[in-house]
C-alpha positions as CSV (number, residue, x, y, z in Angstrom):
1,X,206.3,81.0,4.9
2,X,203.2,78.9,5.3
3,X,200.0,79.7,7.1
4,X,201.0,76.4,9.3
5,X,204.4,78.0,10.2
6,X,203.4,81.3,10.9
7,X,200.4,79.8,13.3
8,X,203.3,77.5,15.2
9,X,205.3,80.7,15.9
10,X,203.0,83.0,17.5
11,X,201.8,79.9,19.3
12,X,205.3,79.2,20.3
13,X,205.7,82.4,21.4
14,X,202.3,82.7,23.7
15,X,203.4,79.4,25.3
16,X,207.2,80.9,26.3
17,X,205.3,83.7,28.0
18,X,203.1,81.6,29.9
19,X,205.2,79.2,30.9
20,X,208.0,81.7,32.2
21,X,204.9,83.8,34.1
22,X,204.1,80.2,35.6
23,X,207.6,79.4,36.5
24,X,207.9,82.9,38.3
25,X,204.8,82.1,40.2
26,X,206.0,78.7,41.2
27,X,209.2,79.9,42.4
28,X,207.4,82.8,44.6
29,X,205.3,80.4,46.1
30,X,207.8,78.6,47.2
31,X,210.0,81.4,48.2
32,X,206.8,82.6,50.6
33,X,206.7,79.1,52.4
34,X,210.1,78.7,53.1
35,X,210.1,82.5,54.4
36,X,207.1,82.2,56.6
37,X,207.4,83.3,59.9
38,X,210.9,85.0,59.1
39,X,211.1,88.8,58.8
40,X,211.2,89.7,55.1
41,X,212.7,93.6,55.6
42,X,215.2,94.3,53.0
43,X,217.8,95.5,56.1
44,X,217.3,92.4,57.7
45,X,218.5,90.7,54.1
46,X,222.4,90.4,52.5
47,X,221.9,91.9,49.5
48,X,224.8,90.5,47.7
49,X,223.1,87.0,48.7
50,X,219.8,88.1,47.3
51,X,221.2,88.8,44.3
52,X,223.3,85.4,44.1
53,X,219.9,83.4,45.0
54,X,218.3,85.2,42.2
55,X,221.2,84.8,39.4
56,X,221.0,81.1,40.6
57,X,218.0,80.5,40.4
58,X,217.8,82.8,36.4
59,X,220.3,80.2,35.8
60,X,218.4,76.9,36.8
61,X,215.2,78.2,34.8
62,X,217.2,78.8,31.5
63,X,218.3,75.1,31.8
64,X,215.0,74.0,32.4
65,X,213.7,75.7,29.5
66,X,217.0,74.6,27.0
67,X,215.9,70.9,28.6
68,X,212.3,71.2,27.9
69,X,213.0,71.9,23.9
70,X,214.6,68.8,23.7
């Protein structure tokens, strides 16, 4: 293993991590706008349907990250 491939992984590997950390701030941000105004207490919340929105939404970033190697 090369100097030029070992470089390309660990950069490879920084760029996962910041891309995921900005993909979980994008989604909180939007997740705080649509909730504005709305009470956010977890009794006033389904929890079955929180953890739905979230397995969803695991789901749709794992595509999105299988598209973006392409």
């Amino acid at each position: 293993m090369n100097a030029n491939q070992i470089i390309n992984m660990v950069i490879r590997m920084v760029m996962n991590k910041v891309m995921r950390s900005g993909m979980n701030a994008g989604v909180n941000a939007v997740s705080k706008r649509m909730n504005k105004g709305k009470p956010t207490d977890a009794a006033d919340q389904n929890p079955q349907a929180t953890r739905d929105t979230a397995k969803r939404m695991n789901q749709t970033m794992k595509m999105a990250r299988r598209v973006g190697r392409m």
